[in-house]
N, C-alpha and C positions, 0 to 999 in steps of 0.2 A: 584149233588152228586159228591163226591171226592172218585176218583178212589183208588188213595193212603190210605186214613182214612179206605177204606172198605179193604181193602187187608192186612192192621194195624191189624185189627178186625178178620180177617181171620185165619192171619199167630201169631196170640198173639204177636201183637204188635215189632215182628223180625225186624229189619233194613235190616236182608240179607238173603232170603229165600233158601234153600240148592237146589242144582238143582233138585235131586227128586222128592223134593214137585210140585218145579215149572213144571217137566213131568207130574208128575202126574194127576195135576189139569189143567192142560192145553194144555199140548204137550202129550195125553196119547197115540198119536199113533206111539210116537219116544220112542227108549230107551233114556237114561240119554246120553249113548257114542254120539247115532244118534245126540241127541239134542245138544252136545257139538260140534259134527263135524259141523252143522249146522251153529252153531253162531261163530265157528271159522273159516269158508270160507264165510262168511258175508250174507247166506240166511235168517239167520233170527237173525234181527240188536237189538238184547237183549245183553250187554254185560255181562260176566260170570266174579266174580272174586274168584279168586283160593286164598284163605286166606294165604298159602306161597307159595314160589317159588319152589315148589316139584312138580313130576306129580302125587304123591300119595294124596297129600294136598286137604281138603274140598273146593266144590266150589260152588259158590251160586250166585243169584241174586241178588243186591240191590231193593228194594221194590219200589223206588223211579222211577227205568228201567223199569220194569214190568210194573208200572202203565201207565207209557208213550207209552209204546209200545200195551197195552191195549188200551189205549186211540187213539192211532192212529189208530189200528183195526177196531177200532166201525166207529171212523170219516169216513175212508174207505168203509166202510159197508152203512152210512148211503149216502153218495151222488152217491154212486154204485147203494142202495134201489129208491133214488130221481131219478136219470137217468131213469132207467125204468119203475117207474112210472109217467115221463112225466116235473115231479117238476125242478125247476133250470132250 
């Protein structure tokens, strides 16, 4: 399964998902500020891009980050699940 084509499918086919969504569905227990503070002190390695150089300017994630950072998640996840259950 392709992380990217489902998130495609998701966000209708957006290249750059606006960071709300991306709290929303993901980060719901950060606001959008937390979640920005976050990836702008490098706790969480999703890069944000801010469509101009304003600080009022929309900002959002590439689809292509998100699915990466997903994707590392899971990988995380699954040899974390394999350790205590004995696997590897």
């Amino acid at each position: 399964m392709n992380t990217t084509f489902l998130l495609m499918a998701q966000y209708d086919g957006r290249a750059v998902v606006p960071v709300e969504a991306v709290c929303r569905d993901y980060f719901s227990h950060l606001t959008v500020v937390e979640f920005i503070r976050k990836t702008t002190a490098g706790q969480i390695d999703i890069p944000v891009i801010a469509i101009e150089q304003s600080r009022k300017a929309a900002r959002g994630v590439h689809i292509k980050d998100l699915a990466a950072w997903i994707d590392k998640r899971a990988e995380a996840a699954r040899k974390e699940a394999d350790q205590l259950a004995g696997r590897r």
